[in-house]
C-alpha positions as CSV (number, residue, x, y, z in Angstrom):
1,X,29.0,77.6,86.4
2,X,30.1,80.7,84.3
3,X,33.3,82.1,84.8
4,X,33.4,85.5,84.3
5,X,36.3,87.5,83.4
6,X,38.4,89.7,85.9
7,X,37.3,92.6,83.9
8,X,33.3,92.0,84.4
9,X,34.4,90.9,87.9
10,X,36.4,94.8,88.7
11,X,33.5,96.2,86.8
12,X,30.8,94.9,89.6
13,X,33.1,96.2,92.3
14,X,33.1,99.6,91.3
15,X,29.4,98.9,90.7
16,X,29.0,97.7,94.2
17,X,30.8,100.2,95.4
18,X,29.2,103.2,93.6
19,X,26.1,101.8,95.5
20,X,27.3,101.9,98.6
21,X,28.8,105.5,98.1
22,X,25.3,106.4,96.8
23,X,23.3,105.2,98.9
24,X,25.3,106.0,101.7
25,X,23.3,109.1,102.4
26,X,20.0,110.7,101.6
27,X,19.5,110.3,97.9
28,X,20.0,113.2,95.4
29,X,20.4,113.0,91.2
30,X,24.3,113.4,91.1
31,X,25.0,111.1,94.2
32,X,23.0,108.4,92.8
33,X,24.4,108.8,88.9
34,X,28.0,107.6,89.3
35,X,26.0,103.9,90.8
36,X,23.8,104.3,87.6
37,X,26.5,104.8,85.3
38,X,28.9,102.1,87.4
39,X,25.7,99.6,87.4
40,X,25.2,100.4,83.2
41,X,28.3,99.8,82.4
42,X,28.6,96.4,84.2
43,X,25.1,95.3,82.4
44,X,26.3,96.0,79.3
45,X,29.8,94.2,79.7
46,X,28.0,91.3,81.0
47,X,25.3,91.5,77.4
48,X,28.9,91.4,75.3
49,X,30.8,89.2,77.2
50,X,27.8,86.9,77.5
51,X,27.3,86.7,73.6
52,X,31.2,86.9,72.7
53,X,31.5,83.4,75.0
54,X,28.0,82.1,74.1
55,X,27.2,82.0,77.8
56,X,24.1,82.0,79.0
57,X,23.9,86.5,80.2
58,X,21.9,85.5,83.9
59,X,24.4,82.3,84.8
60,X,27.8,84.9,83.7
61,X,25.7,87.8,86.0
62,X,25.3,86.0,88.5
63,X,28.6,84.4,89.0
64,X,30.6,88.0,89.0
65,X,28.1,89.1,91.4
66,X,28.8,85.6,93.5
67,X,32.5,86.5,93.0
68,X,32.1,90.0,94.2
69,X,29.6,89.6,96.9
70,X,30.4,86.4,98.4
71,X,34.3,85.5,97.4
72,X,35.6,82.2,98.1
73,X,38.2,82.1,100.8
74,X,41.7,82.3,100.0
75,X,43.4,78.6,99.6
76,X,40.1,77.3,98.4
């Protein structure tokens, strides 16, 4: 599996958590655009870091998300 680096992985946090901010209420342009830029920047680290690793981009997404989403528990 990839292993993305803490940076990509504190990047998809603040993703995450943009969205749930965002989406937290009824939707408007500048509630939703601090998700969109949180969720651009995260792509775009994940395009660089993918191709400065030679990691396949989906595996390295989806193993930040994995790590963000559904962290191990501690001790494991």
């Amino acid at each position: 599996m990839a292993k993305p680096s803490e940076h990509l992985i504190q990047l998809c946090r603040a993703a995450v958590e943009a969205e749930r901010v965002a989406t937290s209420e009824p939707y408007t342009e500048e509630r939703w655009a601090p998700w969109l830029k949180a969720a651009e920047t995260f792509q775009a680290a994940v395009t660089a870091e993918a191709a400065a690793t030679e990691t396949d981009r989906g595996k390295l997404e989806m193993a930040a998300k994995k790590a963000v989403l559904h962290p191990e528990p501690a001790g494991e």
